[in-house]
N, C-alpha and C positions, 0 to 999 in steps of 0.2 A: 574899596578898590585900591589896587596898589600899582604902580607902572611892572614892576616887576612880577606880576600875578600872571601864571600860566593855566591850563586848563590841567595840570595835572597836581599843581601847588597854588592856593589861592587861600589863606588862614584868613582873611577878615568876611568871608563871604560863603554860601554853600547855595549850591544848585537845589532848588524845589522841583522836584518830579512828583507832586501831587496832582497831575492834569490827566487826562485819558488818551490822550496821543501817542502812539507807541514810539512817535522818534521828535525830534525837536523840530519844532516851527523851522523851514527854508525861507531867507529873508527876498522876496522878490519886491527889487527898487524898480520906482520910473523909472522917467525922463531926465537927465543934469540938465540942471539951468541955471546960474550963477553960481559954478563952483557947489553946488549940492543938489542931494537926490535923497527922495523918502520914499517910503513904502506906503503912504497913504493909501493908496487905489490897492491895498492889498495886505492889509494888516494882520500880523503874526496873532493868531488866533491860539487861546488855550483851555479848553474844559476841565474847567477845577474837579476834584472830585474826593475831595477831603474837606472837612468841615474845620476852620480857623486857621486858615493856611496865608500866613503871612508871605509877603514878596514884598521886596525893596527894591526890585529894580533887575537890567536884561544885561543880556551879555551875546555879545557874537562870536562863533566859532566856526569853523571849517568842519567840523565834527557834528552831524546831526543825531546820535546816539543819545538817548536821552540815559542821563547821569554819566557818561564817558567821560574821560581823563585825559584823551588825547585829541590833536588836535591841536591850531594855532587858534589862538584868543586876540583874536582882533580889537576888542576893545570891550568893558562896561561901564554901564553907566546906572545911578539910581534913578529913581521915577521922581521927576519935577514936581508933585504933589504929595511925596512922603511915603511912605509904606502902604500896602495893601492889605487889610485883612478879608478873605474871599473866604465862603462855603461852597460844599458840593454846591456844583448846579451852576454854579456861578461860571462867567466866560470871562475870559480877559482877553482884550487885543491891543497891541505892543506897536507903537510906531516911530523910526527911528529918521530921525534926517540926517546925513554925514554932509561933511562941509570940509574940502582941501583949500587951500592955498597956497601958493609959489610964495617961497623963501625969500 
């Protein structure tokens, strides 16, 4: 990931659309309680459906199109536990905590 990485220019990274959902997981967060809020009670769910389908990690956008260009890139991030290799069949669910604080 790079600060300057948009959803339409992103070179160290590519979007996996090997999953069977026809549009990208919508991130539905609780409750903020100290300055952060997560999606636990609601986790971004995805049906692999290719066999050796690596993933390193999520990315948020205003754009639910799945492989779409457009759209603002709110942020990514890699997975705390290192790359994924998933088969058909396999499910993955994505949980994200966000955390602001005053300057």
């Amino acid at each position: 990931a790079n600060a300057a990485d948009t959803m339409s220019s992103h070179a160290g990274w590519t979007e996996v659309t090997a999953y069977s959902e026809s549009t990208r997981e919508a991130l539905t967060l609780g409750t903020v309680a100290s300055q952060s809020v997560d999606n636990s009670a609601s986790a971004a769910q995805f049906s692999i459906n290719s066999d050796s389908t690596t993933i390193g990690g999520a990315f948020l956008t205003t754009n639910n199109t799945k492989g779409g260009t457009t759209g603002t890139l709110y942020g990514i991030a890699a997975f705390s536990g290192g790359d994924l290799v998933l088969n058909n069949g396999s499910t993955l669910d994505v949980t994200v905590t966000l955390t602001a604080a005053s300057a």
